[in-house]
C-alpha positions as a LaTeX table, in Angstrom:
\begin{tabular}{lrrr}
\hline
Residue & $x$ (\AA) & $y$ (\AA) & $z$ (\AA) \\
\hline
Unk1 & 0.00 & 0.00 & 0.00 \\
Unk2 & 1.27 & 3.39 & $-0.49$ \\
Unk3 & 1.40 & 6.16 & 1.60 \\
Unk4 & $-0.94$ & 8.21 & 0.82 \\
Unk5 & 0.51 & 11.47 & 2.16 \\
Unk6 & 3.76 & 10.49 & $-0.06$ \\
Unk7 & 4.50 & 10.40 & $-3.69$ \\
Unk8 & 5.55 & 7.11 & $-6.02$ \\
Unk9 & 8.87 & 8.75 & $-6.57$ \\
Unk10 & 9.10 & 10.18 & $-2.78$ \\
Unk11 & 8.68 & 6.56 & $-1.96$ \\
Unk12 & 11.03 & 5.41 & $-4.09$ \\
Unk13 & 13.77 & 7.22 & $-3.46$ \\
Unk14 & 13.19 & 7.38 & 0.43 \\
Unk15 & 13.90 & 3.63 & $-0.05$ \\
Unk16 & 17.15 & 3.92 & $-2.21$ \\
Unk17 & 18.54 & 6.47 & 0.07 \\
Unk18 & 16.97 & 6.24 & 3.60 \\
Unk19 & 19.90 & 5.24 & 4.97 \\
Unk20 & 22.66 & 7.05 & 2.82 \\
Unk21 & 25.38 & 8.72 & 4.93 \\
Unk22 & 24.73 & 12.24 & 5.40 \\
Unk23 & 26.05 & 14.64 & 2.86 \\
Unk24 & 26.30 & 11.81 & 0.22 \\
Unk25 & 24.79 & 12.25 & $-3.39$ \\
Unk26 & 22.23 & 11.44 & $-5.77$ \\
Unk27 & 23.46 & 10.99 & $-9.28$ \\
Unk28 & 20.87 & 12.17 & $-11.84$ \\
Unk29 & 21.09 & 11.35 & $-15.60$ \\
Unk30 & 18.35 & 12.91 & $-18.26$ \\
Unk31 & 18.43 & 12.38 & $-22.00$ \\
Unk32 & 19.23 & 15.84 & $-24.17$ \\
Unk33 & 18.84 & 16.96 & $-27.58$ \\
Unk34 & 20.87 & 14.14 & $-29.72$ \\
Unk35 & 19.75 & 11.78 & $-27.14$ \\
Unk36 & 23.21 & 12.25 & $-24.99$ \\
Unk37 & 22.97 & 11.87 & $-21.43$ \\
Unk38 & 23.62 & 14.70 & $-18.99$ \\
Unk39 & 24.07 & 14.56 & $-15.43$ \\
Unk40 & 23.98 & 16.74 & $-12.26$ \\
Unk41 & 23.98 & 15.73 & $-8.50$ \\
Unk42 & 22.40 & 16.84 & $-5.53$ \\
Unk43 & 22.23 & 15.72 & $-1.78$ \\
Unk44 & 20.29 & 12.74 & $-1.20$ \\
Unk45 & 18.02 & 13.67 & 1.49 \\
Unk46 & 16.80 & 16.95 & $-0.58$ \\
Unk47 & 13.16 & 16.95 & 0.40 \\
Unk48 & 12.94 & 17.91 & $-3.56$ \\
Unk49 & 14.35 & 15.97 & $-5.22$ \\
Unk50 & 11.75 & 13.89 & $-6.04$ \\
Unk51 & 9.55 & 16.48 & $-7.56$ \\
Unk52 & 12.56 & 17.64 & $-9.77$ \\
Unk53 & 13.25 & 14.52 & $-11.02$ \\
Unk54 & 9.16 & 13.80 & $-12.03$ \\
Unk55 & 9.34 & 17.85 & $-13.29$ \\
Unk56 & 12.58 & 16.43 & $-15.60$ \\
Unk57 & 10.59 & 13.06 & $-16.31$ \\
Unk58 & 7.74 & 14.40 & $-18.18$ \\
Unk59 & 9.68 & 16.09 & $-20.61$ \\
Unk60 & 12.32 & 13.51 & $-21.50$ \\
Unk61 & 13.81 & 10.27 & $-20.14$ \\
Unk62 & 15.37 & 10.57 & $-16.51$ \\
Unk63 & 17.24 & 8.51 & $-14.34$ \\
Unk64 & 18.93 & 7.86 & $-11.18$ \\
Unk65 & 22.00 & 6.15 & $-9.67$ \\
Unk66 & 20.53 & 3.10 & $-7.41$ \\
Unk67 & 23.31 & 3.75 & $-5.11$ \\
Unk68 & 24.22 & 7.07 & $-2.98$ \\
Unk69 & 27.63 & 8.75 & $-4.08$ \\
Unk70 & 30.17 & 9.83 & $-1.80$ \\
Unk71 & 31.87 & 11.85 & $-4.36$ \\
Unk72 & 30.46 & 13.90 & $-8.09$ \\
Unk73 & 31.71 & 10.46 & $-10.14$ \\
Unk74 & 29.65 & 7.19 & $-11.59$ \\
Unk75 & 32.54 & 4.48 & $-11.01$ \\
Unk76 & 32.93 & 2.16 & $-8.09$ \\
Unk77 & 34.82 & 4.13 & $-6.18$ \\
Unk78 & 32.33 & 6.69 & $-5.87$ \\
Unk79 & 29.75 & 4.33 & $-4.36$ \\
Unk80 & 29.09 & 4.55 & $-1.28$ \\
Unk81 & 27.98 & 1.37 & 1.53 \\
Unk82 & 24.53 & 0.24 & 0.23 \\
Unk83 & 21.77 & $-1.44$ & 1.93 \\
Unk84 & 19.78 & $-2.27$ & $-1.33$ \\
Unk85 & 20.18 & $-5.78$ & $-4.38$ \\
Unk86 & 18.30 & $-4.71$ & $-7.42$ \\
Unk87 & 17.72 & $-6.68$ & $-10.84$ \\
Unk88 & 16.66 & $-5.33$ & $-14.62$ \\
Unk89 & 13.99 & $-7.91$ & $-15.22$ \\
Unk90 & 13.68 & $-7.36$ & $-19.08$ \\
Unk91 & 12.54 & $-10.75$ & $-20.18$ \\
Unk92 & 9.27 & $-12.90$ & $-19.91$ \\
Unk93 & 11.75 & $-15.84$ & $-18.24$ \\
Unk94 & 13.17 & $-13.06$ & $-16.41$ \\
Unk95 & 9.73 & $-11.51$ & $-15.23$ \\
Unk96 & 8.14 & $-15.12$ & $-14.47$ \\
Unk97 & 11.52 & $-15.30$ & $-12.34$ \\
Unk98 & 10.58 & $-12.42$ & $-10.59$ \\
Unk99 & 7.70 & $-13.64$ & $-9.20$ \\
Unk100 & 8.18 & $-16.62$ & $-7.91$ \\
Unk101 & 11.12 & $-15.60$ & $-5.63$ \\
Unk102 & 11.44 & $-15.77$ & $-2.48$ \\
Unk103 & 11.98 & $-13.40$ & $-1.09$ \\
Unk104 & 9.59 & $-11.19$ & $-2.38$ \\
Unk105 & 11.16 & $-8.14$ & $-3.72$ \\
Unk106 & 10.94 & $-4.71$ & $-1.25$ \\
Unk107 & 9.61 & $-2.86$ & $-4.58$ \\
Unk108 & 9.29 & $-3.26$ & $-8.17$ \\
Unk109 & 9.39 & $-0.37$ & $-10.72$ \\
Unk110 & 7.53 & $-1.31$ & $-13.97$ \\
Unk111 & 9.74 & 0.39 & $-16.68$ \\
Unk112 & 7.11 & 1.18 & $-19.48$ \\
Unk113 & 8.90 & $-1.69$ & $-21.91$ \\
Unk114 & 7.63 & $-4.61$ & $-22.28$ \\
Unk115 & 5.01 & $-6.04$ & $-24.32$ \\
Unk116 & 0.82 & $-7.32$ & $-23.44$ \\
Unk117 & 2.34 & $-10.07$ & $-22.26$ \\
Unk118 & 4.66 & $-8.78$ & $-19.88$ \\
Unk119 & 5.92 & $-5.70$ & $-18.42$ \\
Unk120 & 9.62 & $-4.74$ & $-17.69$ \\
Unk121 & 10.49 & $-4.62$ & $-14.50$ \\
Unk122 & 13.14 & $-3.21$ & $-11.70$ \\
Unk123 & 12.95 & $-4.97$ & $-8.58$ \\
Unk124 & 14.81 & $-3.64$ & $-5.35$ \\
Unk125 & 15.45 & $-5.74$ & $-2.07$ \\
Unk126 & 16.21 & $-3.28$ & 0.69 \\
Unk127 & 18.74 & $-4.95$ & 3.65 \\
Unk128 & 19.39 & $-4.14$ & 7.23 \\
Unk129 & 23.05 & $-3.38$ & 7.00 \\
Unk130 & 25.02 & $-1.50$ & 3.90 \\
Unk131 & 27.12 & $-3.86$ & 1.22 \\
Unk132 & 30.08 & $-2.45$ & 0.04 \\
Unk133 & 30.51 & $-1.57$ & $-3.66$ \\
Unk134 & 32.56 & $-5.07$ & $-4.08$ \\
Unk135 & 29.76 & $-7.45$ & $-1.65$ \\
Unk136 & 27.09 & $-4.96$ & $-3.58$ \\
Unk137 & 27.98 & $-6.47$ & $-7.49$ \\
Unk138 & 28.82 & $-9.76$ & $-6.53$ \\
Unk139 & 25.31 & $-10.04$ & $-4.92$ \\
Unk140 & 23.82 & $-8.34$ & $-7.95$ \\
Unk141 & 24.96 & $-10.87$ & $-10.27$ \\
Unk142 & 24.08 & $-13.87$ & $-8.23$ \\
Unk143 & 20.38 & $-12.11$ & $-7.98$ \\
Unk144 & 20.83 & $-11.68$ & $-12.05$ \\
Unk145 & 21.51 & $-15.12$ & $-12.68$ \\
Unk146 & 18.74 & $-16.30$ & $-10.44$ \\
Unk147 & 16.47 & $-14.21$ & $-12.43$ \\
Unk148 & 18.03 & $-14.51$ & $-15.72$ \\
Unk149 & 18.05 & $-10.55$ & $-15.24$ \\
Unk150 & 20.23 & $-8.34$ & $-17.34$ \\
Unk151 & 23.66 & $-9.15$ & $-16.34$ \\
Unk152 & 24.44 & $-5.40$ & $-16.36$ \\
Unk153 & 22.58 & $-4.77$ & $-13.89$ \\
Unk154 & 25.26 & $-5.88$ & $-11.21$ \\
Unk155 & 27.59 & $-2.20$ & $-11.66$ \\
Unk156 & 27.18 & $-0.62$ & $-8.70$ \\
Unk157 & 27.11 & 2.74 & $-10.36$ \\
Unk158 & 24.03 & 1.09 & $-12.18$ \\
Unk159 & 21.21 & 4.26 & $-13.18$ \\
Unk160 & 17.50 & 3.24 & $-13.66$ \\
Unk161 & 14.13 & 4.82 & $-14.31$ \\
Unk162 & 12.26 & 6.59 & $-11.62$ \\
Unk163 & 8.41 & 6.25 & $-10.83$ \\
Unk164 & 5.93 & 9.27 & $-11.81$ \\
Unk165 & 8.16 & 10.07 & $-14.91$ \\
Unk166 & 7.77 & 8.62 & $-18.62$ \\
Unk167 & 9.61 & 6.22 & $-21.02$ \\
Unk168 & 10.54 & 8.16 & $-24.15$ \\
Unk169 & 11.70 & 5.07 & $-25.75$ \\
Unk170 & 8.29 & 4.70 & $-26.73$ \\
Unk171 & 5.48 & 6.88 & $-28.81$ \\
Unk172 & 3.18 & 8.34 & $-26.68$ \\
Unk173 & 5.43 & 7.97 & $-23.87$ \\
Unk174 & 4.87 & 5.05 & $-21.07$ \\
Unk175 & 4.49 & 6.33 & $-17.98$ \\
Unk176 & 6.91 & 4.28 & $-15.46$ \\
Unk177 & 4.82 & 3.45 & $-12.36$ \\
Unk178 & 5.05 & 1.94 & $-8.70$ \\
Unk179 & 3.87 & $-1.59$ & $-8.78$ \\
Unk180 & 5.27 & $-2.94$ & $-5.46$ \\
Unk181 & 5.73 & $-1.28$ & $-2.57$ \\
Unk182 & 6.41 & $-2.82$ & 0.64 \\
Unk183 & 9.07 & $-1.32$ & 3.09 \\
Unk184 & 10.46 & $-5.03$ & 4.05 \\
Unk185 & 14.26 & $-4.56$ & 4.97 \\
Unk186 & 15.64 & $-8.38$ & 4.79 \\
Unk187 & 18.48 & $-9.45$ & 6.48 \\
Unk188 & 21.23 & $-9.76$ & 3.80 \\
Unk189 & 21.72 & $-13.76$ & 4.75 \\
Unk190 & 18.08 & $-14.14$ & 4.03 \\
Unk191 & 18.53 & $-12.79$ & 0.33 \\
Unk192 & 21.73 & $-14.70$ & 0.15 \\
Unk193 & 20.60 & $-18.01$ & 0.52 \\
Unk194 & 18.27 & $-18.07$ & $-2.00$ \\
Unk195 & 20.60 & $-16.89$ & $-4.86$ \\
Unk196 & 23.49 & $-19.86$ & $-6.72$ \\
Unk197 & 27.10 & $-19.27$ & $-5.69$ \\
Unk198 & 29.11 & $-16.64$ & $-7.45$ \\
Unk199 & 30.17 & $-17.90$ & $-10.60$ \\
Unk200 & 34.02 & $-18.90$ & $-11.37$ \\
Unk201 & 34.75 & $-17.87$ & $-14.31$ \\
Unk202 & 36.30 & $-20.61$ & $-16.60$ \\
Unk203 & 39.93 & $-20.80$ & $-16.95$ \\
Unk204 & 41.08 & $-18.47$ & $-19.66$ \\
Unk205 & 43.04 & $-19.81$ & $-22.34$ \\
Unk206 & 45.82 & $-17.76$ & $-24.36$ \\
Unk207 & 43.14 & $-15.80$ & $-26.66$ \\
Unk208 & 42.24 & $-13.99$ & $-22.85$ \\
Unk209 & 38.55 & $-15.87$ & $-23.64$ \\
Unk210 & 36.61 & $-18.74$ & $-22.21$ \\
Unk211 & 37.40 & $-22.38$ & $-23.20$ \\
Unk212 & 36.71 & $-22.64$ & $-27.28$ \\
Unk213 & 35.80 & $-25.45$ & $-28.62$ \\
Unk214 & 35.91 & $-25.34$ & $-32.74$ \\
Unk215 & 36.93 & $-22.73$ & $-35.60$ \\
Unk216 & 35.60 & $-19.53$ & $-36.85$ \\
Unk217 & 36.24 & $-16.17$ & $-36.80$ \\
Unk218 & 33.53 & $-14.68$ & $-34.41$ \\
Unk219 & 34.87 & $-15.39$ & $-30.55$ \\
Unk220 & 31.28 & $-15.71$ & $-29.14$ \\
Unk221 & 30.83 & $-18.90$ & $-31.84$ \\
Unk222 & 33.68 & $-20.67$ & $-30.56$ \\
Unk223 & 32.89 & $-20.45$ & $-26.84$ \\
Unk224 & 32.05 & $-24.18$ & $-25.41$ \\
Unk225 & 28.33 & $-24.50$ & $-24.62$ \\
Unk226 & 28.89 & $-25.82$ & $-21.70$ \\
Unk227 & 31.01 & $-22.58$ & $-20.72$ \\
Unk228 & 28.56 & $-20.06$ & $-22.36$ \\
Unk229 & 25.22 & $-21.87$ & $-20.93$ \\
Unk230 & 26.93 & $-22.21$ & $-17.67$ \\
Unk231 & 27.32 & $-18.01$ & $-17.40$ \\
Unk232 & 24.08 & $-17.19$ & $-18.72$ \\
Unk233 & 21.77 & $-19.50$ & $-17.37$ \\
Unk234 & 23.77 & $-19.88$ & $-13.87$ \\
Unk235 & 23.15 & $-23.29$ & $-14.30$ \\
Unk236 & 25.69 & $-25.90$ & $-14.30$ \\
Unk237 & 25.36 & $-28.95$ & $-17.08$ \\
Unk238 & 26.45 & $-32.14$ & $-14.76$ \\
Unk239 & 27.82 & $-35.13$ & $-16.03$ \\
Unk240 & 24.88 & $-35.79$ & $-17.86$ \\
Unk241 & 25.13 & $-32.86$ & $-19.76$ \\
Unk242 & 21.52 & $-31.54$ & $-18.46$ \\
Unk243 & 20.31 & $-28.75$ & $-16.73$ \\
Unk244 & 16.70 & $-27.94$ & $-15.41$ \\
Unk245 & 16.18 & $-25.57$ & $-19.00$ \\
Unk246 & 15.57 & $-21.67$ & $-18.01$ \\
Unk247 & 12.94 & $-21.11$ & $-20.44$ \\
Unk248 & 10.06 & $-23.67$ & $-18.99$ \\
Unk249 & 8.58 & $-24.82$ & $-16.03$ \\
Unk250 & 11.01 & $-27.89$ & $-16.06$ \\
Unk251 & 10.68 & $-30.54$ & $-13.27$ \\
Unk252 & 12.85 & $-32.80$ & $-15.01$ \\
Unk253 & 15.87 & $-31.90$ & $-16.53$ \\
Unk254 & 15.64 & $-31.54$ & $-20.22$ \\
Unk255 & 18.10 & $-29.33$ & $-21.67$ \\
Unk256 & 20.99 & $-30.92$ & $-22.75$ \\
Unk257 & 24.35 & $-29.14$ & $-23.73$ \\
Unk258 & 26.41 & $-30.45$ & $-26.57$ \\
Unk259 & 30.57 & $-30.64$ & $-26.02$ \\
Unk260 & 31.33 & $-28.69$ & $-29.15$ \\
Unk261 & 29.83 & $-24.80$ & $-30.57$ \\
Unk262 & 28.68 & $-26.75$ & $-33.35$ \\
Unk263 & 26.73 & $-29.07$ & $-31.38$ \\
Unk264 & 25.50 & $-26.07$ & $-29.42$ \\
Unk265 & 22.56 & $-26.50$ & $-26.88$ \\
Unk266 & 18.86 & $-27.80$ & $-27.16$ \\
Unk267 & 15.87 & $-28.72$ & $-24.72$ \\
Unk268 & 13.32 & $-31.70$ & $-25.58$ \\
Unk269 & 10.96 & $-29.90$ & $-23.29$ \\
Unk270 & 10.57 & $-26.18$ & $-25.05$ \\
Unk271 & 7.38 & $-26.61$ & $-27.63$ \\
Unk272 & 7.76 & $-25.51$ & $-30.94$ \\
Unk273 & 5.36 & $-25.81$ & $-33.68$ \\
Unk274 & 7.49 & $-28.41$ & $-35.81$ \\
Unk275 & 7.28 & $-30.37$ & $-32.67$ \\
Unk276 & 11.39 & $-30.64$ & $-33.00$ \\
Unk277 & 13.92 & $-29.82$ & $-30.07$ \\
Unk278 & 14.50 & $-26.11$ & $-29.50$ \\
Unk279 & 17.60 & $-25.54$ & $-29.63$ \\
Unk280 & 20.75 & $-23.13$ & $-31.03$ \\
Unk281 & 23.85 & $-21.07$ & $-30.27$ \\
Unk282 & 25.23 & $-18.85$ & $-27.79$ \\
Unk283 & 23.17 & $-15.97$ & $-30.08$ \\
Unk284 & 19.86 & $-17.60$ & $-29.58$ \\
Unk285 & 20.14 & $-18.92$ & $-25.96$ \\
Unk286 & 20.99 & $-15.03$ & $-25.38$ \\
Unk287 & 17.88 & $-14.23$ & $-27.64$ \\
Unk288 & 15.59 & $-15.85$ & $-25.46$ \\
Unk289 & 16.58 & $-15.15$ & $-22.49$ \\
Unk290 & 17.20 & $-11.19$ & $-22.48$ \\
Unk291 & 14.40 & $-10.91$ & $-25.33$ \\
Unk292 & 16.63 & $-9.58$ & $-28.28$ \\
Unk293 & 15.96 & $-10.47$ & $-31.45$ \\
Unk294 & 18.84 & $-12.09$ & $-33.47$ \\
Unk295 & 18.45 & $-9.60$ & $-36.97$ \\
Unk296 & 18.57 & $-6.51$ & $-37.95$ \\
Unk297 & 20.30 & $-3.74$ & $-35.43$ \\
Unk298 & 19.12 & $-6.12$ & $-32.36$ \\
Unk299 & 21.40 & $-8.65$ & $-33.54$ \\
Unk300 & 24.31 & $-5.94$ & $-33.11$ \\
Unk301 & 22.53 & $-4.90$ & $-29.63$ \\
Unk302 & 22.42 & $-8.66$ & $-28.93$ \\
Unk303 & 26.27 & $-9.56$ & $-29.58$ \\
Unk304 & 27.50 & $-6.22$ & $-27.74$ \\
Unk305 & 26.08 & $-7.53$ & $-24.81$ \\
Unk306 & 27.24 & $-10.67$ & $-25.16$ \\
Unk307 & 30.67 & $-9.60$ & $-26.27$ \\
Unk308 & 30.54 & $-7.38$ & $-22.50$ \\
Unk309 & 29.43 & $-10.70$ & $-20.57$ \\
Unk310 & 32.44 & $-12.55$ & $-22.20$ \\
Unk311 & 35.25 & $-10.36$ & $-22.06$ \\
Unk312 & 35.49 & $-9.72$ & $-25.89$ \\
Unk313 & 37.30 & $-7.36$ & $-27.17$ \\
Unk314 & 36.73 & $-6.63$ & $-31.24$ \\
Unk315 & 39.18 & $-4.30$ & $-31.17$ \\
\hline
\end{tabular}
């Protein structure tokens, strides 16, 4: 329920920086003629800052920093101790996700993407005690991989829409509203415990890459599926080479994982109207789970990400 004396984005922020040291900022990004990105900061506890972030939002996109800054920078070492996970739930899988974890989420931000079937969402767990910048990203990517959230979304200096503004992306705008709203602080063990291990990365090899398996010019089509299903699903093919498959209700493993890139991945369980396995490469496991098409200029979105999740470098 919200307050009713308070405001969707006075709630919102109050949560993100309730307990931000005192005289620590609030980074704030909005979009500017050739769609560049400015940015200005102001104290975090400004009583208005709310209302000029929702004056900024209903003339072009805005955002803010999830975490408070000690210092007028966006890296990590302007972050300062945060008592708040969050996760970019972009996907249906990743949506779906969302909802069925436990715990539930503090508050969730619907973005104003998304299609009939689903809307985007940002989902914040607020915690009793403050993470630091390094405790802060490696719990955001174990909460990303439970979620098959947007990977991305683990930087620390991570900016994301605020409630009561709109999402130019779109014509008319989308507004970007306050769908969850509890106040629950959890404890950060209870959060932990629900999320996989932080993942080791494999062992790099010469190239600087994960393990390759096969030829080709194009790094991402030469990573082993085992490797590249491993990082993206957060699931880890056993001897059998199975795993529970991320993009079904799956009670019995049925996604099996193929020893070479040729071989690739595919899941006896996924329907598809041949009535054939669904299956792929590292581009359409990524395709389905972040909800990127695979042509056009999405394909070049698609691989960009991909080529940041891997370490790739295209010089």
């Amino acid at each position: 329920m919200l307050k009713p004396s308070s405001t969707a984005a006075e709630l919102f922020l109050d949560m993100l920086f309730a307990y931000a040291p005192p005289r620590s900022l609030l980074e704030v990004r909005y979009r500017t003629t050739g769609r560049r990105l400015a940015r200005f900061f102001t104290d975090a506890h400004a009583h208005n800052a709310a209302s000029t972030i929702t004056r900024i939002g209903q003339r072009t996109d805005v955002y803010v920093g999830c975490a408070p800054r000690v210092r007028r920078g966006g890296t990590r070492q302007d972050i300062a101790p945060t008592p708040l996970l969050w996760a970019d739930c972009d996907t249906p899988a990743a949506v779906a996700a969302l909802a069925a974890f436990q715990p539930p989420a503090s508050m969730i931000v619907t973005s104003g993407s998304g299609h009939d079937n689903h809307k985007n969402a940002h989902a914040y767990w607020a915690l009793t005690r403050a993470l630091t910048a390094r405790e802060l990203e490696d719990a955001n990517r174990r909460l990303a991989l439970a979620l098959a959230a947007d990977p991305r979304c683990a930087d620390p200096p991570r900016i994301l829409r605020v409630p009561d503004t709109l999402n130019f992306k779109h014509q008319p705008p989308r507004p970007v509203r306050l769908h969850q709203h509890t106040g629950a602080r959890y404890r950060p063990v209870e959060i932990f415990t629900a999320l996989p291990p932080t993942p080791s990365p494999p062992p790099p090899n010469r190239t600087g890459l994960v393990h390759l398996s096969g030829a080709g010019d194009d790094p991402l089509g030469r990573i082993a599926p085992a490797d590249y299903v491993r990082i993206l699903t957060g699931r880890d093919p056993g001897r059998d080479h199975k795993i529970h498959c991320p993009l079904h209700n799956d009670g019995t493993p049925s996604f099996h994982v193929y020893p070479t890139a040729a071989g690739g991945w595919a899941c006896f369980g996924c329907p598809t109207p041949t009535g054939k396995p669904l299956g792929g490469d590292i581009y359409k496991l990524a395709s389905l789970l972040w909800g990127i098409p695979t042509h056009g200029r999405c394909f070049l979105q698609l691989r960009a990400r991909l080529d940041q999740v891997f370490g790739v470098d295209r010089g």
